[in-house]
mmCIF file of the C-alpha atoms, coordinates in Angstrom:
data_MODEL
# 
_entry.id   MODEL 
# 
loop_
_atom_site.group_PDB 
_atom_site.id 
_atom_site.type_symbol 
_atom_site.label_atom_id 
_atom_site.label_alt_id 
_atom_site.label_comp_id 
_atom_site.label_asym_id 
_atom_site.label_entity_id 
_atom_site.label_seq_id 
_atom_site.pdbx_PDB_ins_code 
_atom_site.Cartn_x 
_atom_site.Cartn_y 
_atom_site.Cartn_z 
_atom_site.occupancy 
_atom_site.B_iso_or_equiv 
_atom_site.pdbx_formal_charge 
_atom_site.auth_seq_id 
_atom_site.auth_comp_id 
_atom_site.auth_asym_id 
_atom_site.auth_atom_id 
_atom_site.pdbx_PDB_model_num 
ATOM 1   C CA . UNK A 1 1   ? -19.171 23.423  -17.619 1.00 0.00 ? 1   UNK A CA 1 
ATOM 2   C CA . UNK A 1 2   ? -18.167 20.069  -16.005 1.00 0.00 ? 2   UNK A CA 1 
ATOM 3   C CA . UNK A 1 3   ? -16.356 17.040  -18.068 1.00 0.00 ? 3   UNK A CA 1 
ATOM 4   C CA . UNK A 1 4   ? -16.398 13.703  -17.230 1.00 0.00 ? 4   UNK A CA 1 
ATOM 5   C CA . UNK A 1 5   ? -12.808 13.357  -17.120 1.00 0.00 ? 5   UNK A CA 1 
ATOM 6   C CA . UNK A 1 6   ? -12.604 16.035  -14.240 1.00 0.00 ? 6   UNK A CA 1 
ATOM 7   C CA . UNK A 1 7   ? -15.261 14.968  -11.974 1.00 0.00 ? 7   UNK A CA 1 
ATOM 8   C CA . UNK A 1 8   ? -14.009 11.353  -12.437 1.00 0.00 ? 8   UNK A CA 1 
ATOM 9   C CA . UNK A 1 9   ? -10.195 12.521  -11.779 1.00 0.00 ? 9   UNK A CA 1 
ATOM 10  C CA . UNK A 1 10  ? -11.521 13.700  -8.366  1.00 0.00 ? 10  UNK A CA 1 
ATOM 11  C CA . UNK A 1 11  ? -14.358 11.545  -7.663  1.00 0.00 ? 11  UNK A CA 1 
ATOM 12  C CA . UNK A 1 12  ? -11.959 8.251   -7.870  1.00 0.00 ? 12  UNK A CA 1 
ATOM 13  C CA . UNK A 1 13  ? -9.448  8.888   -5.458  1.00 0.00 ? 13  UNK A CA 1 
ATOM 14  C CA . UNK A 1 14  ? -12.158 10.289  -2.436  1.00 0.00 ? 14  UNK A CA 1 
ATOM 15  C CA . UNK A 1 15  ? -13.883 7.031   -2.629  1.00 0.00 ? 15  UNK A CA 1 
ATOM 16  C CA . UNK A 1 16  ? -11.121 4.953   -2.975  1.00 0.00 ? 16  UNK A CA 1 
ATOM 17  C CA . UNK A 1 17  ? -9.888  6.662   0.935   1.00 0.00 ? 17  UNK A CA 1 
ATOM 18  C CA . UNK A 1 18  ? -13.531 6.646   2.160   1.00 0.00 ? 18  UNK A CA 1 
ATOM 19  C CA . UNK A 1 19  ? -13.855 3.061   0.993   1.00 0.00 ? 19  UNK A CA 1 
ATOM 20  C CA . UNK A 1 20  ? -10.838 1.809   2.544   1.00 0.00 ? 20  UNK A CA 1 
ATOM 21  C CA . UNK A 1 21  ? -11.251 3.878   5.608   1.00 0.00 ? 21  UNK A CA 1 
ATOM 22  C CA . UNK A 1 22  ? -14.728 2.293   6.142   1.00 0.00 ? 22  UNK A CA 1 
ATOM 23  C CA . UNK A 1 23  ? -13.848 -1.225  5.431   1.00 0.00 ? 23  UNK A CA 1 
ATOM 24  C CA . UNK A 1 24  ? -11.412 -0.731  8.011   1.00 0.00 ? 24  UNK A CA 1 
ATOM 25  C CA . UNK A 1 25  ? -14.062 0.392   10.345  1.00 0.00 ? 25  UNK A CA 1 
ATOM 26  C CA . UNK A 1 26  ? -16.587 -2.052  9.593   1.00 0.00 ? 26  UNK A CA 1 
ATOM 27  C CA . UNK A 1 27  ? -13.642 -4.997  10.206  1.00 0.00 ? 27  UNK A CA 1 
ATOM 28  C CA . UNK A 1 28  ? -13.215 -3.407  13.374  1.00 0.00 ? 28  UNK A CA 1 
ATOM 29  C CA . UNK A 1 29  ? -17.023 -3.344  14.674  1.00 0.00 ? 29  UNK A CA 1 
ATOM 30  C CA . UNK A 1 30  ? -17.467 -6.980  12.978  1.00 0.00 ? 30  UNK A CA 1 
ATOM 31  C CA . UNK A 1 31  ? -14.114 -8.341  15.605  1.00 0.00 ? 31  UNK A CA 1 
ATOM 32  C CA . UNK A 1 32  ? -15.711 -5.946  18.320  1.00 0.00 ? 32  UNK A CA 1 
ATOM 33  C CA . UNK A 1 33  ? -19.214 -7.534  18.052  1.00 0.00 ? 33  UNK A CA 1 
ATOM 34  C CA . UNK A 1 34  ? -18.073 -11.086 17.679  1.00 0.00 ? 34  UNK A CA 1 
ATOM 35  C CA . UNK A 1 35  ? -15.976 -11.103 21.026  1.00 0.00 ? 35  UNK A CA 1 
ATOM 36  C CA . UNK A 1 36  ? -18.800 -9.164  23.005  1.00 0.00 ? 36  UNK A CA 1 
ATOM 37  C CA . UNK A 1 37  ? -21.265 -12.187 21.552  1.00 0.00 ? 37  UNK A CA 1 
ATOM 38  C CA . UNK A 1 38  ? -18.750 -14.781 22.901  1.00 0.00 ? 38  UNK A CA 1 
ATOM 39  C CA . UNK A 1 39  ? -18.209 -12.986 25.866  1.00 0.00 ? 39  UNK A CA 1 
ATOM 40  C CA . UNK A 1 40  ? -22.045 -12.554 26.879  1.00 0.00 ? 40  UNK A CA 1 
ATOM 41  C CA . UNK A 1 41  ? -22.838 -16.634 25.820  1.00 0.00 ? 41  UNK A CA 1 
ATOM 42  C CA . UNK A 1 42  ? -19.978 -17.335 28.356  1.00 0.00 ? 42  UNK A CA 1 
ATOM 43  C CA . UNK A 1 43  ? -21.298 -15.393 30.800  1.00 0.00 ? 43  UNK A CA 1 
ATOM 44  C CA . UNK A 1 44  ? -24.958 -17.122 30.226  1.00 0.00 ? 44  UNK A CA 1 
ATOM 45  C CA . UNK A 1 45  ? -23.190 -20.302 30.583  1.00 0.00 ? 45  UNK A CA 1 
ATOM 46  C CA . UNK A 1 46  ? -21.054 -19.076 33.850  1.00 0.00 ? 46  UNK A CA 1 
ATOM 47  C CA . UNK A 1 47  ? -24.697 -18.135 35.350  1.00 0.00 ? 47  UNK A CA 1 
ATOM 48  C CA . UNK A 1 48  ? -26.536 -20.661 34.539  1.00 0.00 ? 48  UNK A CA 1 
ATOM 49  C CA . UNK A 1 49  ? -23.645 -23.016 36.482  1.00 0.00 ? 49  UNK A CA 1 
ATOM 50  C CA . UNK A 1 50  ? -24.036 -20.835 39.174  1.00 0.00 ? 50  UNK A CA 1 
ATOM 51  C CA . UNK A 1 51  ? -27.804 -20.616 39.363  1.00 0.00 ? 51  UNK A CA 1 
ATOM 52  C CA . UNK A 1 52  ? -27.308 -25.337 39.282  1.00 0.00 ? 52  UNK A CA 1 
ATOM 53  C CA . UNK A 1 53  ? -25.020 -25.390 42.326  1.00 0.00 ? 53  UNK A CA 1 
ATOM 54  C CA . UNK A 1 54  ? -22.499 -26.894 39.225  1.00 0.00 ? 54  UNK A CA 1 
ATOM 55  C CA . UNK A 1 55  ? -18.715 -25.836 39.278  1.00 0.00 ? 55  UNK A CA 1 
ATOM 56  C CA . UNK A 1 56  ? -17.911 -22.848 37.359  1.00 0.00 ? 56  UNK A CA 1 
ATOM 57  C CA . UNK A 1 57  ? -16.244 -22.849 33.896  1.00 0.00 ? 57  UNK A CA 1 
ATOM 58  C CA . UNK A 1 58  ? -12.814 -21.569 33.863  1.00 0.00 ? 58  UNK A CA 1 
ATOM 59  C CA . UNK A 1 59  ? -12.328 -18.690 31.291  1.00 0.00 ? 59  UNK A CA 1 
ATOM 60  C CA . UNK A 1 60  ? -10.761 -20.069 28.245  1.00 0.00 ? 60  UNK A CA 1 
ATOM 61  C CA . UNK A 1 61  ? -7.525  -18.926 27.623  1.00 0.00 ? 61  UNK A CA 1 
ATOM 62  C CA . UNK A 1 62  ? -8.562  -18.060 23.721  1.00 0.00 ? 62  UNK A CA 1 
ATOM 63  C CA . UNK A 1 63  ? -10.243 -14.897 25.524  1.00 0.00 ? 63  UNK A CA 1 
ATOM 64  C CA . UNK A 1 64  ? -7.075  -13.294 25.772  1.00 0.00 ? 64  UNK A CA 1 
ATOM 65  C CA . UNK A 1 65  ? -6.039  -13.905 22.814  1.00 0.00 ? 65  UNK A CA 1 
ATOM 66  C CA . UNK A 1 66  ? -5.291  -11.741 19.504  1.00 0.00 ? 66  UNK A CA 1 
ATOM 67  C CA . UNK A 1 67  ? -7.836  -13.088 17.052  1.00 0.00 ? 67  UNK A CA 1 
ATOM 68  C CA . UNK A 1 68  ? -5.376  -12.625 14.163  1.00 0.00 ? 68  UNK A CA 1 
ATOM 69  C CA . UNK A 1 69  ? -3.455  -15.222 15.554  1.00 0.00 ? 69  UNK A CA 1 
ATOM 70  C CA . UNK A 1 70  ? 0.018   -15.853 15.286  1.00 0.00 ? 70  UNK A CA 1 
ATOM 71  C CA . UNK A 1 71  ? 2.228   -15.933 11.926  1.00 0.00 ? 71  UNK A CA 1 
ATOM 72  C CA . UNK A 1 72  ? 2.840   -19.502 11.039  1.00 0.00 ? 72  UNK A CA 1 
ATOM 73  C CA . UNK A 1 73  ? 6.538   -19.845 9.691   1.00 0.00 ? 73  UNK A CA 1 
ATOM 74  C CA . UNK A 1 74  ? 5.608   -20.772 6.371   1.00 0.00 ? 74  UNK A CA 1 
ATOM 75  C CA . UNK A 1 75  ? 3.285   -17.967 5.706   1.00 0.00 ? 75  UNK A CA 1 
ATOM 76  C CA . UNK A 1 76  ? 6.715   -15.881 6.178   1.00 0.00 ? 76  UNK A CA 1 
ATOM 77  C CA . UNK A 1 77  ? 8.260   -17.640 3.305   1.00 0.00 ? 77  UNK A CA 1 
ATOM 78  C CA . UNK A 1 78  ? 5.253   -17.390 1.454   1.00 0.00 ? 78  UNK A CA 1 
ATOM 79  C CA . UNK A 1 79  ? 4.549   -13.612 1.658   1.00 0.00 ? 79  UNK A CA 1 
ATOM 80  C CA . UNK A 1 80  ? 8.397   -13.228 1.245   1.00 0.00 ? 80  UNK A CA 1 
ATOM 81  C CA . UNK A 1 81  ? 8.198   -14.740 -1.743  1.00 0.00 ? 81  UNK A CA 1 
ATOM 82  C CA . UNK A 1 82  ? 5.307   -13.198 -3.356  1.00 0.00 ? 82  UNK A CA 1 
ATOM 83  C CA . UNK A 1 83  ? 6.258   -9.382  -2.318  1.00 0.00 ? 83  UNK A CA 1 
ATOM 84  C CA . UNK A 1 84  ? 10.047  -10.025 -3.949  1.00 0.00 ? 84  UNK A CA 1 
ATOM 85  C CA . UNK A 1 85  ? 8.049   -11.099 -7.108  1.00 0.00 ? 85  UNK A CA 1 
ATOM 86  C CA . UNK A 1 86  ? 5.505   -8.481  -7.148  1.00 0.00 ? 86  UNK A CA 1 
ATOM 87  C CA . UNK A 1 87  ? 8.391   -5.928  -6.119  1.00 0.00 ? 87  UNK A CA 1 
ATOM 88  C CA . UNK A 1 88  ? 10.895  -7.096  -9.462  1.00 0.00 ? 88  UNK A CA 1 
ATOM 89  C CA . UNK A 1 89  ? 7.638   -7.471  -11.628 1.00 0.00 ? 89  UNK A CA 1 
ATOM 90  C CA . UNK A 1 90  ? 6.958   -3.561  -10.821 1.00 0.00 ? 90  UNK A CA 1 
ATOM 91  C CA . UNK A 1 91  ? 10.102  -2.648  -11.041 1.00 0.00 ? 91  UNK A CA 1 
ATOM 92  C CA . UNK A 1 92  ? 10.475  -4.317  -14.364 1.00 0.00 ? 92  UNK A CA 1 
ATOM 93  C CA . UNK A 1 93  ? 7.362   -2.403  -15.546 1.00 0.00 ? 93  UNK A CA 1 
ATOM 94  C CA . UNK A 1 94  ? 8.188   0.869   -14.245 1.00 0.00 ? 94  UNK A CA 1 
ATOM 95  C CA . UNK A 1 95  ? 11.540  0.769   -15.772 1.00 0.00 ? 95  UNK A CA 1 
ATOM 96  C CA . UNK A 1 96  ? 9.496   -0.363  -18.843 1.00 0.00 ? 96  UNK A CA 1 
ATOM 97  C CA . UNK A 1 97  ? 7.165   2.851   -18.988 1.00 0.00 ? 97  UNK A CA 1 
ATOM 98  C CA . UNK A 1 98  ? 8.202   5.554   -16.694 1.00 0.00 ? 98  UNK A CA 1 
ATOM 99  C CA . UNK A 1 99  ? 11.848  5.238   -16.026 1.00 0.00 ? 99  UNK A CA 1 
ATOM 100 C CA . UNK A 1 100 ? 11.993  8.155   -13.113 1.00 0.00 ? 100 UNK A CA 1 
ATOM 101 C CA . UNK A 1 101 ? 9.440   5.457   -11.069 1.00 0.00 ? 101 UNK A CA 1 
ATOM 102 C CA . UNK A 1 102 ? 11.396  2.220   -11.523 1.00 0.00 ? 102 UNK A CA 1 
ATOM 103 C CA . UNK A 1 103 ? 13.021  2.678   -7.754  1.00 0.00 ? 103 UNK A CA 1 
ATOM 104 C CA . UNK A 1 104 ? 9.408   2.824   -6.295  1.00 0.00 ? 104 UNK A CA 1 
ATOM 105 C CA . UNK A 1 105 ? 9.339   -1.464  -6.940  1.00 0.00 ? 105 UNK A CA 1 
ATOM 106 C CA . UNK A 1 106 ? 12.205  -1.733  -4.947  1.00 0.00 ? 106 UNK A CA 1 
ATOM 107 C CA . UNK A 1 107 ? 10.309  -1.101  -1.667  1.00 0.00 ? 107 UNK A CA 1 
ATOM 108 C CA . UNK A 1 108 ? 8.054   -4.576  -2.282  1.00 0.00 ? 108 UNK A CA 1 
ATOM 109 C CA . UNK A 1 109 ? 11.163  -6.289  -2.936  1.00 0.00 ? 109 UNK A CA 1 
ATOM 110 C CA . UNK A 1 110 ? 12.526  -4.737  0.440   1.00 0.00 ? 110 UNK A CA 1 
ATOM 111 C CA . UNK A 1 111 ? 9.583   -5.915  1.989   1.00 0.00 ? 111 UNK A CA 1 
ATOM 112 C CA . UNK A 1 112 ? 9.901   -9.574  0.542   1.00 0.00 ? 112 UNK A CA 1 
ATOM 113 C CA . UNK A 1 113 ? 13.649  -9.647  1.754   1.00 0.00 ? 113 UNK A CA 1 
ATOM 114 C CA . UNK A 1 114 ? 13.167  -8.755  5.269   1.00 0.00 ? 114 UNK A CA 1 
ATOM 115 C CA . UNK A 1 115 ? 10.016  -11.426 4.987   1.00 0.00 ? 115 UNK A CA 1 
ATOM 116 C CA . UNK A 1 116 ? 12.138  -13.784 4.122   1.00 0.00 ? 116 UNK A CA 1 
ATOM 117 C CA . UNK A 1 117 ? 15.143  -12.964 6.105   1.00 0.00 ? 117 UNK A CA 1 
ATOM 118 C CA . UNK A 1 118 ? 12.706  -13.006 9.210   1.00 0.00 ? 118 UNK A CA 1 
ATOM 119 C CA . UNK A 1 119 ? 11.854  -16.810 7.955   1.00 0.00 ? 119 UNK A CA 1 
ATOM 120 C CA . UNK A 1 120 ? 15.475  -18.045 7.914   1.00 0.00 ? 120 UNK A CA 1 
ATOM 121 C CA . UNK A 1 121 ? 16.635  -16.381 10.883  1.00 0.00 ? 121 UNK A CA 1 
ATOM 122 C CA . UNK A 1 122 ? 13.469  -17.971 12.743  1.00 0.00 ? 122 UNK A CA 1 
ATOM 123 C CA . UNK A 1 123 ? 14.297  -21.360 10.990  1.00 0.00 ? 123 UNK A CA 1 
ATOM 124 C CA . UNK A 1 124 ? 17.660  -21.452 12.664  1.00 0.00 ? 124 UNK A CA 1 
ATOM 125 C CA . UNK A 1 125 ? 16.299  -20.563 16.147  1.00 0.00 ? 125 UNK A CA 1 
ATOM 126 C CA . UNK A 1 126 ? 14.296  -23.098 15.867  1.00 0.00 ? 126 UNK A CA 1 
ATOM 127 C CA . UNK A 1 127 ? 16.537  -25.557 15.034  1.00 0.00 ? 127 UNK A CA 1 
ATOM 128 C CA . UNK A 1 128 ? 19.283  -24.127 17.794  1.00 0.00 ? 128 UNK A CA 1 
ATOM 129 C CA . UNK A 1 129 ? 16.132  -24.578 20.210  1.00 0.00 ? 129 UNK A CA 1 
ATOM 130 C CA . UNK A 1 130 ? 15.390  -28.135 18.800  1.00 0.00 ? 130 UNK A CA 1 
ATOM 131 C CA . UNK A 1 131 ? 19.179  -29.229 19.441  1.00 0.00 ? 131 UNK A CA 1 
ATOM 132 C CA . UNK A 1 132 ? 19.352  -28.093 22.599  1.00 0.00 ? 132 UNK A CA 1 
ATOM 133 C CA . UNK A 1 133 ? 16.465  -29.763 24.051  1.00 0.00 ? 133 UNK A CA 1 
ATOM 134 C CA . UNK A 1 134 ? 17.853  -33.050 22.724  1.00 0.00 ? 134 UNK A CA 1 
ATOM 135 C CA . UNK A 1 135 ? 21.640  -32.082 24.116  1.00 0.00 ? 135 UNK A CA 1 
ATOM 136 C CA . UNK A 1 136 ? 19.050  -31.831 27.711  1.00 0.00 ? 136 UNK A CA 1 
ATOM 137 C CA . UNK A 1 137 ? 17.309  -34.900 27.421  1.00 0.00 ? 137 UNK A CA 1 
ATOM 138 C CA . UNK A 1 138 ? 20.926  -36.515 27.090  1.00 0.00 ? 138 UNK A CA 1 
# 
């Protein structure tokens, strides 16, 4: 009736969406939960000051925050570096096996470009920025 092969063909790419939908989710919920837990022990500790007579806590900045943080300039060159080798390594094994495909690795290698164009271009802003405020201090 059923082979393996079919059910398998089918079954693999629904739980590959529903597993990477819910780890999504559950990343979500975990970032939610953790800032409602620091919010609420901040909030003890803002009452309890109150309830002492003490002088309130100012809110930490960190609050308002992303949690991601911000992208550090090496990790630019870094991820640059590895999506421009991952994007020629596919395209050297698409053009090995399917040669209609080989154009697909070229988007990695886009993506490792602009990665690293994004780290040089910062690199010399920074370095503007650094000469000026020594031209000011002058």
């Amino acid at each position: 009736m059923y082979n393996i092969e079919s059910i398998m063909g089918k079954a693999i790419p629904m739980i590959a969406i529903v597993m990477g939908i819910g780890v999504a989710m559950l990343s979500v919920y975990l970032d939610y939960r953790k800032k409602r837990d620091i919010f609420e022990l901040h909030h003890k500790e803002r009452m309890a000051a109150i309830d002492k007579g003490m002088e309130i806590p100012p809110l930490p900045t960190e609050f308002f925050q992303d949690s991601r943080g911000r992208c550090q300039p090496g990790d630019r060159l870094r991820r640059g570096l590895v999506m421009l080798c991952v994007g020629i390594a596919v395209t050297i094994a698409l053009r090995a096996t399917v040669d209609r495909f080989a154009l697909w690795g070229l988007v990695p290698v886009a993506v490792g470009v602009a990665n690293l164009l994004a780290y040089f271009i910062n690199g010399q802003h920074r370095i503007a920025d650094r000469d000026n405020r020594t031209d000011d201090r002058r």
